[in-house]
C-alpha positions as CSV (number, residue, x, y, z in Angstrom):
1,X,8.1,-2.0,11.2
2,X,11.1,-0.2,10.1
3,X,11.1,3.0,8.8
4,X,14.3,5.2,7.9
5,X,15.2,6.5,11.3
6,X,14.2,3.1,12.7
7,X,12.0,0.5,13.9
8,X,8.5,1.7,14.6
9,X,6.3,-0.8,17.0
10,X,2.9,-1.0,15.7
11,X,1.4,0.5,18.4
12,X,2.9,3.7,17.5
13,X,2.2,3.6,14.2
14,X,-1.5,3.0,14.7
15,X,-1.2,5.6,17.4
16,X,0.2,8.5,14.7
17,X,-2.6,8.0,12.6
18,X,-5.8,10.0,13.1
19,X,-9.0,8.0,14.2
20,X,-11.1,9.8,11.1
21,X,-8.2,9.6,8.8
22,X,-10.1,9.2,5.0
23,X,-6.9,8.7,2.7
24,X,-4.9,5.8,1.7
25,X,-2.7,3.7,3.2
26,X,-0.2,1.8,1.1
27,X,1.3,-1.2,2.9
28,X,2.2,-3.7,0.0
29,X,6.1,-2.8,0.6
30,X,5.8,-5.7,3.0
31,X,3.4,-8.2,4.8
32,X,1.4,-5.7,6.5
33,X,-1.9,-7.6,7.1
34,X,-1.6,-7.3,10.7
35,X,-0.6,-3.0,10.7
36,X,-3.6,-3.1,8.3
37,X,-6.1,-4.5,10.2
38,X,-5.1,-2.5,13.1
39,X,-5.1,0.9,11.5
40,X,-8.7,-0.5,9.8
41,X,-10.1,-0.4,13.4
42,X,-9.2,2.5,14.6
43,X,-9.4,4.7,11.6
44,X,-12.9,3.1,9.6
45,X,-12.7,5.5,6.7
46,X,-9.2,5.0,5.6
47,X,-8.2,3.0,3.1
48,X,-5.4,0.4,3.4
49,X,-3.9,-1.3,0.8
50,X,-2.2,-4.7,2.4
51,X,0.0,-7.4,0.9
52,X,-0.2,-10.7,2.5
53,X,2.2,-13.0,0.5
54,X,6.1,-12.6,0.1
55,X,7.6,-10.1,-2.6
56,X,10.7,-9.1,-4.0
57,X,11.6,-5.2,-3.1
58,X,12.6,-5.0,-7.0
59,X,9.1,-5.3,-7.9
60,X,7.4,-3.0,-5.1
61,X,9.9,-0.4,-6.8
62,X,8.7,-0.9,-10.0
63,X,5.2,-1.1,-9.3
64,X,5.7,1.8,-7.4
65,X,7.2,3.7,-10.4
66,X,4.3,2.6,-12.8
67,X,2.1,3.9,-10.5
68,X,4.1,7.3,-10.2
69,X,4.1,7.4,-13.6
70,X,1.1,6.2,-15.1
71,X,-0.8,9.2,-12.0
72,X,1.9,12.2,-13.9
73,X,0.5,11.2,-17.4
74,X,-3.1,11.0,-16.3
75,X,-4.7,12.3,-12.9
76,X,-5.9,9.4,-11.0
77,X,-6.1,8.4,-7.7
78,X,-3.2,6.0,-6.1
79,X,-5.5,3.5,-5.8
80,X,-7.0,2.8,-8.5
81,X,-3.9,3.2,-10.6
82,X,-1.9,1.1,-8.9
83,X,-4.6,-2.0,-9.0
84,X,-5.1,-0.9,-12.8
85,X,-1.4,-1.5,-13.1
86,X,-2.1,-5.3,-11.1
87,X,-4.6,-6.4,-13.1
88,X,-2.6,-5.4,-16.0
89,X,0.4,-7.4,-15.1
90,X,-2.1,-10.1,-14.3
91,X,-3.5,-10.2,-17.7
92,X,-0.3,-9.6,-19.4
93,X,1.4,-12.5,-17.8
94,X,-1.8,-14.5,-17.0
95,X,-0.9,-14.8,-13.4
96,X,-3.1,-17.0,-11.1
């Protein structure tokens, strides 16, 4: 996976992340079913939000600004806003 100072194997990344970690993970930048899964083993409580299918970066970043946005107005968790945000969009544009 690449991060800004450079590629990360997974091993590592699974390895920097605490076996009773309880917070989110946010993984739908990019296909990350199989960093998900991994992290899901070793750290049970977390949880990871995966993406599976192809996606454009242009709407990660906005989805990712909703989110931002929508948590500054009102308190929520990052979470549950961003799949309020997905279901909206969903609705909005009657996505399958």
């Amino acid at each position: 996976m690449e991060f800004g100072e450079g590629f990360r194997r997974l091993e590592e990344i699974v390895q920097a992340v605490p076996e009773h970690y309880r917070e989110t993970v946010d993984l739908t930048i990019c296909q990350s079913v199989v960093l998900g899964e991994l992290l899901k083993r070793k750290s049970p409580s977390c949880r990871v939000l995966m993406s599976s299918d192809l996606t454009s970066l242009d709407f990660r970043l906005a989805l990712y600004h909703q989110t931002v946005a929508l948590i500054a107005r009102q308190p929520a968790g990052w979470p549950e806003t961003s799949l309020r945000i997905r279901k909206e969009l969903v609705h909005q544009y009657e996505i399958a």
